[in-house]
Biopython code that builds the backbone (N, CA, C, O; Angstrom):
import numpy as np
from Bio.PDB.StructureBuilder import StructureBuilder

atoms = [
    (1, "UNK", "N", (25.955, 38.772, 2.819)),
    (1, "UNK", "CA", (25.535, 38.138, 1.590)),
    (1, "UNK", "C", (24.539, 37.020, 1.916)),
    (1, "UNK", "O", (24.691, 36.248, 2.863)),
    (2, "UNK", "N", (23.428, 36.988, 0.995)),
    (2, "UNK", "CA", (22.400, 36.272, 1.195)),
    (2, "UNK", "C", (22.970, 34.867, 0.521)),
    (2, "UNK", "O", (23.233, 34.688, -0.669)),
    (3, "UNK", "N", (23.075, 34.025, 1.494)),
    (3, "UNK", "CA", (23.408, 32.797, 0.509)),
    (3, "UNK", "C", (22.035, 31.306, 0.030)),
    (3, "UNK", "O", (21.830, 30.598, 1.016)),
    (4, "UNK", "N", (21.300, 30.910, -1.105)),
    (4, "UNK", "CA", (21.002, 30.444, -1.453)),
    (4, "UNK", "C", (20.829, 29.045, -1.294)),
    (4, "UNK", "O", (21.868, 28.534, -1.710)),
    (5, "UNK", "N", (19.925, 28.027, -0.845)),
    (5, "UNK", "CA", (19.978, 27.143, -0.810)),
    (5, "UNK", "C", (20.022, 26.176, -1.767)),
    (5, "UNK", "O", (18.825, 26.070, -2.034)),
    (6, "UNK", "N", (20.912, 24.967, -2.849)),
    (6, "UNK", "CA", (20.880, 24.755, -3.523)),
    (6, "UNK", "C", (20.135, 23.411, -3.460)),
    (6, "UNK", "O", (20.072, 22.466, -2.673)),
    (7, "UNK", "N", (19.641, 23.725, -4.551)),
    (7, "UNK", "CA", (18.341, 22.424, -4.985)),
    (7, "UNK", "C", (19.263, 21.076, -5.326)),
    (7, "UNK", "O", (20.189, 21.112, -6.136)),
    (8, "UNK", "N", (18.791, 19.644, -4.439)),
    (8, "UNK", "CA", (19.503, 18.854, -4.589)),
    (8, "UNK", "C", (18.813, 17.555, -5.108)),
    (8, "UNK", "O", (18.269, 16.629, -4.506)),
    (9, "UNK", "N", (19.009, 17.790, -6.351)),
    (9, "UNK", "CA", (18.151, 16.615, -7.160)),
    (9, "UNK", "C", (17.768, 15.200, -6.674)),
    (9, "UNK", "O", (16.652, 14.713, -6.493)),
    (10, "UNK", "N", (19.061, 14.649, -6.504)),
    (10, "UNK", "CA", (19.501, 13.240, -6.028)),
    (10, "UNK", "C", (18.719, 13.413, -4.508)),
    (10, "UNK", "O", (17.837, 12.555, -4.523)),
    (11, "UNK", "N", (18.672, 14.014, -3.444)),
    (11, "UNK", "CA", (17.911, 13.369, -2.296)),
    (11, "UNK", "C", (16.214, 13.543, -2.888)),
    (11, "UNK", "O", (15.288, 13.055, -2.240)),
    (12, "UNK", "N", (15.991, 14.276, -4.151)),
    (12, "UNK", "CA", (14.462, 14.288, -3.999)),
    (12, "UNK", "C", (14.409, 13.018, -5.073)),
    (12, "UNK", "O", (13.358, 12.438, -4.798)),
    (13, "UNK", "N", (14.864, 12.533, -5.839)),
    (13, "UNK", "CA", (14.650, 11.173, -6.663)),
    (13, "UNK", "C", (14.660, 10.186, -5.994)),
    (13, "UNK", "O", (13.960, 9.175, -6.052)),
    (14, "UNK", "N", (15.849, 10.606, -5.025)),
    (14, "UNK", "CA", (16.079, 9.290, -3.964)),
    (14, "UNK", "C", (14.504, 8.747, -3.352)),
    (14, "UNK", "O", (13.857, 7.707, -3.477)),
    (15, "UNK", "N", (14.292, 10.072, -2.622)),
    (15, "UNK", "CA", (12.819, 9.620, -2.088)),
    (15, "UNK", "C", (11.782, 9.293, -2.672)),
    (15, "UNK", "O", (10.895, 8.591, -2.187)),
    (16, "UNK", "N", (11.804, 9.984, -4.259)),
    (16, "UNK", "CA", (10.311, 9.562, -5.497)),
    (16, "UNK", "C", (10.605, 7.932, -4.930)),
    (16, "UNK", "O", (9.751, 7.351, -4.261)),
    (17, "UNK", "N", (11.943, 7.282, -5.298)),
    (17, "UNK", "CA", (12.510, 6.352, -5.958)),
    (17, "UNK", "C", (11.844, 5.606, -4.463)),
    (17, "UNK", "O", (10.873, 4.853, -4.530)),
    (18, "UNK", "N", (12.386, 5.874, -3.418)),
    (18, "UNK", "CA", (12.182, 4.817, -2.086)),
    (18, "UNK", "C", (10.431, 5.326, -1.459)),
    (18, "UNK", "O", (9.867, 4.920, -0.443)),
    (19, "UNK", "N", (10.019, 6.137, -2.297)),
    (19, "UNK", "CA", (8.358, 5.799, -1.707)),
    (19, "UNK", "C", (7.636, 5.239, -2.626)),
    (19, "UNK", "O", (6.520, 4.830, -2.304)),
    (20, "UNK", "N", (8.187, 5.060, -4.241)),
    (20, "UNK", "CA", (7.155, 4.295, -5.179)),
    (20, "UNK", "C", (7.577, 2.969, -4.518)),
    (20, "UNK", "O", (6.651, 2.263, -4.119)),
    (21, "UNK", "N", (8.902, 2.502, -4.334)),
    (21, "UNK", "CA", (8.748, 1.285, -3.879)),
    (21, "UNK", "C", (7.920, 0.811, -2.476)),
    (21, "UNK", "O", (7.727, -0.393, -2.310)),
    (22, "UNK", "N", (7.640, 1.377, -1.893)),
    (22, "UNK", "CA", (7.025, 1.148, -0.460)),
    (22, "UNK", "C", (5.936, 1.212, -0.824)),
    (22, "UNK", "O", (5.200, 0.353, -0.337)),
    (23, "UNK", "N", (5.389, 2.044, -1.659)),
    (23, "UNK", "CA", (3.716, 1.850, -2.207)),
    (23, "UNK", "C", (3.708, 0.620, -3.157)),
    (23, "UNK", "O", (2.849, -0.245, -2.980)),
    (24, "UNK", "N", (4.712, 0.484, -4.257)),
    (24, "UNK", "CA", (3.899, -1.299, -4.298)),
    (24, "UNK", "C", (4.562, -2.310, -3.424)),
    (24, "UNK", "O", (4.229, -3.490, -3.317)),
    (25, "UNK", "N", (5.383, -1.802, -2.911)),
    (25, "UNK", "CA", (5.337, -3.292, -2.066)),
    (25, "UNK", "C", (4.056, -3.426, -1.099)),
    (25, "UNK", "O", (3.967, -4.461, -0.439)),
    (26, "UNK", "N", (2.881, -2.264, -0.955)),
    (26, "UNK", "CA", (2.081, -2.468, -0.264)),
    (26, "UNK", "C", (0.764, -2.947, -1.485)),
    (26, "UNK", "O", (-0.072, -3.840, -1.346)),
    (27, "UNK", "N", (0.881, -2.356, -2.223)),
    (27, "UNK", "CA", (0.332, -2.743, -3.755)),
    (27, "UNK", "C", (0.382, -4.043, -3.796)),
    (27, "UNK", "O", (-0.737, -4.547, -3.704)),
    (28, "UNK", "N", (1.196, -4.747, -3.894)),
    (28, "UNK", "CA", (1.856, -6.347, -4.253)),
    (28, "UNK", "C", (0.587, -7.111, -2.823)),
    (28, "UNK", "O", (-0.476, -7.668, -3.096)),
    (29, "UNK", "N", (1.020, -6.940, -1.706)),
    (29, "UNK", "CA", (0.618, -7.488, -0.613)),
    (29, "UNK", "C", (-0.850, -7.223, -0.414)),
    (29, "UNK", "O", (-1.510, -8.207, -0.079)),
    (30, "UNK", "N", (-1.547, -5.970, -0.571)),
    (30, "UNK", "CA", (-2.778, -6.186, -0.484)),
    (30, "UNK", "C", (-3.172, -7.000, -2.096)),
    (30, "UNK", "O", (-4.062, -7.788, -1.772)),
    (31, "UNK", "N", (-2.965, -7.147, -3.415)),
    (31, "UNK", "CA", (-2.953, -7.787, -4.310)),
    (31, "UNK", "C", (-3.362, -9.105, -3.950)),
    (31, "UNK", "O", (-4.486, -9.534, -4.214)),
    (32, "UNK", "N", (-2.363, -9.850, -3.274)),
    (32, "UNK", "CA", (-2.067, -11.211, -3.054)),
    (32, "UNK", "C", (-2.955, -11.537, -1.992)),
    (32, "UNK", "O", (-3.779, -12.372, -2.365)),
    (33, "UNK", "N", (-3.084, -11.209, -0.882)),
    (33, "UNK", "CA", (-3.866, -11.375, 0.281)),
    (33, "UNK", "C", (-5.158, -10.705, -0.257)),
    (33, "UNK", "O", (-6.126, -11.333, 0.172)),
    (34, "UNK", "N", (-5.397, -10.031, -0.762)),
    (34, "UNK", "CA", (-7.147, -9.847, -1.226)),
    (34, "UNK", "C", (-7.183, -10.879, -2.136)),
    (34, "UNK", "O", (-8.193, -11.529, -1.868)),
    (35, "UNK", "N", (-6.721, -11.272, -2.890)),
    (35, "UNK", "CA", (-6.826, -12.576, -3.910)),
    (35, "UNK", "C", (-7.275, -13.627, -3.314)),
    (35, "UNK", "O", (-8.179, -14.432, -3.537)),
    (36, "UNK", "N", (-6.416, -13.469, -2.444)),
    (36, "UNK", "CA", (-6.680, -15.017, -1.506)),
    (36, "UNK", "C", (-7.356, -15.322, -0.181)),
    (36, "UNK", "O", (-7.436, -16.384, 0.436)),
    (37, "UNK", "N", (-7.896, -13.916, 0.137)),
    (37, "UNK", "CA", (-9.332, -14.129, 1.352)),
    (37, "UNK", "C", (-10.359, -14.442, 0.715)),
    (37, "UNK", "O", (-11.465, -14.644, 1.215)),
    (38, "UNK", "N", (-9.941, -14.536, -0.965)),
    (38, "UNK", "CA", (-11.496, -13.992, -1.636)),
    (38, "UNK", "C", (-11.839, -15.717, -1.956)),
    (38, "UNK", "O", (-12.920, -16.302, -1.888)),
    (39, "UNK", "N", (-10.313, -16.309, -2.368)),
    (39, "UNK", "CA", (-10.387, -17.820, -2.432)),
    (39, "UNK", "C", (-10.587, -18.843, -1.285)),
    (39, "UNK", "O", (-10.551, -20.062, -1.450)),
    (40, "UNK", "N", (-10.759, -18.339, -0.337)),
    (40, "UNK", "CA", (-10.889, -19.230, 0.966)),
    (40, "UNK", "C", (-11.899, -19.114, 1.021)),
    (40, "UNK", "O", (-12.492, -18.085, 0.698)),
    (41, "UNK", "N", (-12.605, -20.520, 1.610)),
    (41, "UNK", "CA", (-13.854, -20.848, 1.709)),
    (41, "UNK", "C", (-14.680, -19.839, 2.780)),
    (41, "UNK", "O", (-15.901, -19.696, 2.734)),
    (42, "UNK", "N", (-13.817, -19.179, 3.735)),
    (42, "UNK", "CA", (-14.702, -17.985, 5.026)),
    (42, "UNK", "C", (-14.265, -17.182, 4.164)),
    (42, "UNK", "O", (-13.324, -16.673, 4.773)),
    (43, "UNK", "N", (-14.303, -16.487, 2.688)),
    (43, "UNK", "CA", (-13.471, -15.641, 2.719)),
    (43, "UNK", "C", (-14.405, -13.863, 2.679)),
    (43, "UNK", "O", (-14.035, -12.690, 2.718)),
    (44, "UNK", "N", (-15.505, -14.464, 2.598)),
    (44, "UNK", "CA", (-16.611, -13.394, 2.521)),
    (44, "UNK", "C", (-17.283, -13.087, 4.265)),
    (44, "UNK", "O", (-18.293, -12.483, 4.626)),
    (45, "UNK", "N", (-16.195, -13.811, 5.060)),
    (45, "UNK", "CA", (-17.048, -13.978, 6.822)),
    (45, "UNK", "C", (-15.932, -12.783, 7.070)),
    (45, "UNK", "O", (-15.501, -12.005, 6.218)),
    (46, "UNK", "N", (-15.565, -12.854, 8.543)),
    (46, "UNK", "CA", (-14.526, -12.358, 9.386)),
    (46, "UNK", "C", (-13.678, -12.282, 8.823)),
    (46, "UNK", "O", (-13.409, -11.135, 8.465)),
    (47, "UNK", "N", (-12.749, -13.367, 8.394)),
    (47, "UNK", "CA", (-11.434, -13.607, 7.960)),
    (47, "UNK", "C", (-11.354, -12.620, 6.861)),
    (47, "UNK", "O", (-10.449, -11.911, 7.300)),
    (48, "UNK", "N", (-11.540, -12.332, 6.237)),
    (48, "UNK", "CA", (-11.621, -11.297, 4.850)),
    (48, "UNK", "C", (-11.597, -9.505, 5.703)),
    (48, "UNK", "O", (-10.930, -8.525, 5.373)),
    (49, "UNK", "N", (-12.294, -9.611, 6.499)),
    (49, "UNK", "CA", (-11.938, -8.065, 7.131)),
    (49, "UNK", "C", (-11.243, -7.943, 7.640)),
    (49, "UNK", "O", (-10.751, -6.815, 7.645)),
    (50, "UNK", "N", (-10.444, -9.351, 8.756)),
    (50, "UNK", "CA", (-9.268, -9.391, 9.128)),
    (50, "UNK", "C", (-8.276, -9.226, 8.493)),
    (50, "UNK", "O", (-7.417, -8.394, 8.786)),
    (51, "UNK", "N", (-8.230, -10.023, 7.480)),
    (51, "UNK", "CA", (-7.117, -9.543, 6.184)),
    (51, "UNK", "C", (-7.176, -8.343, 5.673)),
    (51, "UNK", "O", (-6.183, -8.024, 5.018)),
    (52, "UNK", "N", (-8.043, -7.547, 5.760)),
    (52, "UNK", "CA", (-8.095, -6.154, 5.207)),
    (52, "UNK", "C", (-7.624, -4.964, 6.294)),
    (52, "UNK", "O", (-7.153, -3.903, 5.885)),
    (53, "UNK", "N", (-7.785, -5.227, 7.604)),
    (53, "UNK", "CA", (-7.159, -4.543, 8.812)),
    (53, "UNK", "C", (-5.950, -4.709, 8.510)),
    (53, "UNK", "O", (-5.206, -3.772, 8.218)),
    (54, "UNK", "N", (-5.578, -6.006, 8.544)),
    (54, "UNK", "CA", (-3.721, -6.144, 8.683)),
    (54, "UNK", "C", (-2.807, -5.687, 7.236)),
    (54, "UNK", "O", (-1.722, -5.104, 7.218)),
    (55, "UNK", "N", (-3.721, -6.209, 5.926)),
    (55, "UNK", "CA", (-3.319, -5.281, 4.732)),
    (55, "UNK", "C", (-3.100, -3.590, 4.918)),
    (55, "UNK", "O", (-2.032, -3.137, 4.505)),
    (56, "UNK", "N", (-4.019, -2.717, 5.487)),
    (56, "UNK", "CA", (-4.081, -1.706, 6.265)),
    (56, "UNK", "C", (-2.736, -1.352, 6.511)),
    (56, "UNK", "O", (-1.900, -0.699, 5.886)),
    (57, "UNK", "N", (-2.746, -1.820, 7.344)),
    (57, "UNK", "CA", (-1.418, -1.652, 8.807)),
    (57, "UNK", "C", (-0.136, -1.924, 7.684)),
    (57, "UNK", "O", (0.661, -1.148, 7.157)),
    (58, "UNK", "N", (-0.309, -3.194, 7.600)),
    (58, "UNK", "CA", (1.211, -3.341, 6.907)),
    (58, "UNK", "C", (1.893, -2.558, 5.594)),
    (58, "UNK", "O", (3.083, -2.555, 5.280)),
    (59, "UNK", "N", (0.303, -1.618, 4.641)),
    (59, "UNK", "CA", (0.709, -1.115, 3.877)),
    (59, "UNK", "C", (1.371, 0.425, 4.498)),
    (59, "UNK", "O", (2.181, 1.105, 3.868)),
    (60, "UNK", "N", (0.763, 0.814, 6.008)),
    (60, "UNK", "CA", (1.088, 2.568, 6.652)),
    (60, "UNK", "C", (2.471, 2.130, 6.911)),
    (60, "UNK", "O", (3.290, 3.045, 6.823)),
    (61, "UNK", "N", (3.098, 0.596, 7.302)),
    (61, "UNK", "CA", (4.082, 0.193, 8.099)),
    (61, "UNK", "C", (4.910, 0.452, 7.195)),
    (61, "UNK", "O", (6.021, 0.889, 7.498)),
    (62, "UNK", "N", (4.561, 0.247, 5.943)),
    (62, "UNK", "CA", (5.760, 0.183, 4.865)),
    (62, "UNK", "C", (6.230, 1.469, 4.902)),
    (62, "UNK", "O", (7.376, 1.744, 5.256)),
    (63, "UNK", "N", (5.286, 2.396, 4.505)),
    (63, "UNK", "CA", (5.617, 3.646, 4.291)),
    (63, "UNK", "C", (6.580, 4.393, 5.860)),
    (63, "UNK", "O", (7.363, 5.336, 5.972)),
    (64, "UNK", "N", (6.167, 3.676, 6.564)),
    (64, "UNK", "CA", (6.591, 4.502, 7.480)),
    (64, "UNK", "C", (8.556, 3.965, 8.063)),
    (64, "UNK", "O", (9.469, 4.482, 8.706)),
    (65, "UNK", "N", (8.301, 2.674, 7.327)),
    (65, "UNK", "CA", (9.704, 2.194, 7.711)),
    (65, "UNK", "C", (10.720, 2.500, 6.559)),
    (65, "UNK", "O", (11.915, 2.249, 6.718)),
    (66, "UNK", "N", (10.294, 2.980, 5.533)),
    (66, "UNK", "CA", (10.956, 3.463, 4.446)),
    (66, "UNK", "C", (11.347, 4.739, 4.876)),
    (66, "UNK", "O", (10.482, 5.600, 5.042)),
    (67, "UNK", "N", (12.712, 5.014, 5.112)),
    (67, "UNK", "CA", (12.915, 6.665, 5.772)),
    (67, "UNK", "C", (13.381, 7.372, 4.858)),
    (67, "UNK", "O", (14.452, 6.964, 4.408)),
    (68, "UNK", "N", (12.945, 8.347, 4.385)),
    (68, "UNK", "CA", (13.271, 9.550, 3.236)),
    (68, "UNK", "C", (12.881, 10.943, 3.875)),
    (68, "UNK", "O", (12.125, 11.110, 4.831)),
    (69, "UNK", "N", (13.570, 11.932, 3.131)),
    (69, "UNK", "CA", (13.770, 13.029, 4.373)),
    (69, "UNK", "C", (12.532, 14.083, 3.848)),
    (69, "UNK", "O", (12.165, 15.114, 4.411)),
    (70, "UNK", "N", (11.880, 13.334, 2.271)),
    (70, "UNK", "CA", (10.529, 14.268, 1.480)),
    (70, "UNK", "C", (9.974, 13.853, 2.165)),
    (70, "UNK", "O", (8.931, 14.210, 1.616)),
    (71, "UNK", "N", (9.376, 12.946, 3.646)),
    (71, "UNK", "CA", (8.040, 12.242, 3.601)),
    (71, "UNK", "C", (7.285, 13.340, 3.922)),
    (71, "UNK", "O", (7.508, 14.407, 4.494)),
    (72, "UNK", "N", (6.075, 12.666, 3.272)),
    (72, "UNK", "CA", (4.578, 13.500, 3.620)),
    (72, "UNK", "C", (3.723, 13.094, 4.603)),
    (72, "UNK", "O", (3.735, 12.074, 5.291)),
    (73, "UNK", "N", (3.013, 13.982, 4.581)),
    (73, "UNK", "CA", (1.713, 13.220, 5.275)),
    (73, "UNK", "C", (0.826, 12.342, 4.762)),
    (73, "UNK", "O", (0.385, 11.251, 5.122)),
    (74, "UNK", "N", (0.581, 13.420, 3.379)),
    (74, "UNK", "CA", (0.000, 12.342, 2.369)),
    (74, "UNK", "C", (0.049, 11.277, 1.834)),
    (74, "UNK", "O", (-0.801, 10.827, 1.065)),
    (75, "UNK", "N", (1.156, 10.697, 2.215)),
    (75, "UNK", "CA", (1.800, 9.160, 1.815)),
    (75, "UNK", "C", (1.364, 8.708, 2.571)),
    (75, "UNK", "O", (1.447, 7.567, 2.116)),
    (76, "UNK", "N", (0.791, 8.560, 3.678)),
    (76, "UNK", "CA", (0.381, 7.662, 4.361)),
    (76, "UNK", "C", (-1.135, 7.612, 4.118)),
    (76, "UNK", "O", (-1.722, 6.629, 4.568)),
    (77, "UNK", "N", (-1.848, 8.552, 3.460)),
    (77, "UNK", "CA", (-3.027, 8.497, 2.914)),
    (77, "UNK", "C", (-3.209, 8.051, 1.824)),
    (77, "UNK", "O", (-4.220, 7.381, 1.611)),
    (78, "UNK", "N", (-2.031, 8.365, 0.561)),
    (78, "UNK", "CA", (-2.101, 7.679, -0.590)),
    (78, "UNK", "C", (-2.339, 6.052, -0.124)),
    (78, "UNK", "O", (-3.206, 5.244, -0.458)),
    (79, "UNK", "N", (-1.408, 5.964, 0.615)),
    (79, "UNK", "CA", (-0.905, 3.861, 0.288)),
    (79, "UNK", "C", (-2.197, 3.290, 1.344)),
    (79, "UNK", "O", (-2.812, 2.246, 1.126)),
    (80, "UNK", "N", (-2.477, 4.282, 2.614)),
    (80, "UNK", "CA", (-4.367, 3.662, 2.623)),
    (80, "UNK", "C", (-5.068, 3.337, 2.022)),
    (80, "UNK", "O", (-5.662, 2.273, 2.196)),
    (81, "UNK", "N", (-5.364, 4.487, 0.652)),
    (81, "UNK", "CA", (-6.308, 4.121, -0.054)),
    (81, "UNK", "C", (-6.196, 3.251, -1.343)),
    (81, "UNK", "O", (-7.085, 2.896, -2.118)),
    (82, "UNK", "N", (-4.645, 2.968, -1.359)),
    (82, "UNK", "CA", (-4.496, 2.257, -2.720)),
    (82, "UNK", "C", (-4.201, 0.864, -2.154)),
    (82, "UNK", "O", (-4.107, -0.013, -3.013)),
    (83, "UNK", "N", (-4.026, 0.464, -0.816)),
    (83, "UNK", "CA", (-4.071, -1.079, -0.558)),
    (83, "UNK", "C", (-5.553, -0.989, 0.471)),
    (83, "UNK", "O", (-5.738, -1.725, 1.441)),
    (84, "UNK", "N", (-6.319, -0.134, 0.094)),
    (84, "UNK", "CA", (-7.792, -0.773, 0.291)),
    (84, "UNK", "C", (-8.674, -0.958, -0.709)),
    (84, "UNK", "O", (-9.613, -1.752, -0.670)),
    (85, "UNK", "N", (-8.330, -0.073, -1.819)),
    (85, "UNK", "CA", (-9.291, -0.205, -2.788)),
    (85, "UNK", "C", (-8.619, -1.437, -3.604)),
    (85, "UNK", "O", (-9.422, -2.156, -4.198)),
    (86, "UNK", "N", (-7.249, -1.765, -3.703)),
    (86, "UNK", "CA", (-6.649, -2.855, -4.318)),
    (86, "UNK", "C", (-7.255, -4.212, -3.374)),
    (86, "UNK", "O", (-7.733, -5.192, -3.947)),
    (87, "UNK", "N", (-7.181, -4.140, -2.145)),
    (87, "UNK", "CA", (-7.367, -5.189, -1.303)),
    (87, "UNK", "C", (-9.198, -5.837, -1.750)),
    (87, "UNK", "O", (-9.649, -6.973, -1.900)),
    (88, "UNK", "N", (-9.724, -4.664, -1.824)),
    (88, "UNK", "CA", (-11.566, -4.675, -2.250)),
    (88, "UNK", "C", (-11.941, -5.559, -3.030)),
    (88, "UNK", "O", (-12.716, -6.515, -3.011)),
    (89, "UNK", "N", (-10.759, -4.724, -4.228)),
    (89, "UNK", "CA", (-11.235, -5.391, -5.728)),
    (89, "UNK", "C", (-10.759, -6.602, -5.813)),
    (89, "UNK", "O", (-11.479, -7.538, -6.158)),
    (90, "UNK", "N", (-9.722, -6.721, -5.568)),
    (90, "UNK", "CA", (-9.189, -8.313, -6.092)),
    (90, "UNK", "C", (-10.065, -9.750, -5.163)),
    (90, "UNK", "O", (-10.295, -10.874, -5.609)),
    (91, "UNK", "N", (-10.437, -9.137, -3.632)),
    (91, "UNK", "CA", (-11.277, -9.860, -2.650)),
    (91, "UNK", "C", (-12.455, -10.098, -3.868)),
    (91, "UNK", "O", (-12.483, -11.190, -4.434)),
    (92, "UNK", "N", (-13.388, -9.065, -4.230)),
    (92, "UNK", "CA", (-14.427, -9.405, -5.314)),
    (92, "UNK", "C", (-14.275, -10.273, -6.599)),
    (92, "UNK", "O", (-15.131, -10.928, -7.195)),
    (93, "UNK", "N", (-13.018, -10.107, -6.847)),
    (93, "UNK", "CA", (-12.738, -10.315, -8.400)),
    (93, "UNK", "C", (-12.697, -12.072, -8.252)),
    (93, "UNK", "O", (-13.021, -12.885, -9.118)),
    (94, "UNK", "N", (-12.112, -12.386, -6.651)),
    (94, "UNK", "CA", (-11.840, -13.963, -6.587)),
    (94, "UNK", "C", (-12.985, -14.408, -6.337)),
    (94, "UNK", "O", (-13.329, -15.338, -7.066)),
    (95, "UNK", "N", (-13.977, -13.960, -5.276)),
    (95, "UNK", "CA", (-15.179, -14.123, -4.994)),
    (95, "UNK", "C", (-16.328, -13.892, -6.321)),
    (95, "UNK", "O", (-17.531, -13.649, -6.422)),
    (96, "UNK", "N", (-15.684, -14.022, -6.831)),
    (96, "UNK", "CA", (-16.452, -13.709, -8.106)),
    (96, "UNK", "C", (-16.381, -14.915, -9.073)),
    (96, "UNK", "O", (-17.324, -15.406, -9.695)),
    (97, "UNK", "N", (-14.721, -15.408, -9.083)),
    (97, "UNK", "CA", (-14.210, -16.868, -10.221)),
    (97, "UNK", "C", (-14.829, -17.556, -9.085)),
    (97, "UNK", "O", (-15.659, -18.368, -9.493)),
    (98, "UNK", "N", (-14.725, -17.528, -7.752)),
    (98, "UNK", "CA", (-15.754, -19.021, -7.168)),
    (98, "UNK", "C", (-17.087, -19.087, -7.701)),
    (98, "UNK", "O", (-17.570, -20.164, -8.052)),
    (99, "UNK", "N", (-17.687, -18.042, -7.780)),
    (99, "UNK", "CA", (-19.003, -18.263, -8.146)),
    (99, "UNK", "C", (-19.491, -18.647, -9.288)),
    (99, "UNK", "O", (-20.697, -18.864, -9.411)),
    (100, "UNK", "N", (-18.688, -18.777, -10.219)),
    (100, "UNK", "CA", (-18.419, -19.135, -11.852)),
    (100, "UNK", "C", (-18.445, -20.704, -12.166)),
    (100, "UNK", "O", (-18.263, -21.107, -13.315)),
]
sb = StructureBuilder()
sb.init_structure("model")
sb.init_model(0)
sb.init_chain("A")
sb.init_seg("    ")
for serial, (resi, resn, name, xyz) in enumerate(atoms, 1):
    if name == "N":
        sb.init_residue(resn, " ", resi, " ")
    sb.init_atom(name, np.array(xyz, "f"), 0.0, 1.0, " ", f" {name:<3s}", serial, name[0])
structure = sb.get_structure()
């Protein structure tokens, strides 16, 4: 008898549930730290790409220290591109109220 593997709701919510949080907590952090390279007086020099390397890192870190048994590959590409393009904009958006 062929036996069936049964679909188990709860470990795949579990993981929706523990990778949306690891994506904004990387959300939150590039947010705050692009906000605030953009408000520092170097924030358009070095220091601003530095903050954007380590935003980087700490957003793959999240994902990767969050252990769920769905992970993808693609999660680590999603939360790249959403705490760089978050990290971008908000860097501009502050660099922008200084100039005001």
């Amino acid at each position: 008898m062929i036996e069936m593997e049964t679909f188990d709701r709860v470990k795949y919510v579990k993981a929706d549930t523990t990778r949306g949080k690891a994506m904004l907590a990387a959300f939150f952090v590039a947010l705050f730290l692009g906000f605030m390279s953009g408000l520092m007086p170097t924030g358009a020099t070095f220091v601003g790409w530095l903050l954007l390397v380590v935003v980087l890192f700490i957003g793959i870190y999240l994902v990767y220290r969050f252990d769920y048994e769905t992970k993808k590959k693609t999660d680590y590409l999603i939360v790249f591109f959403v705490t760089l393009l978050t990290f971008i904009g908000f860097w501009i958006i502050s660099l922008n109220i200084i100039a005001i």
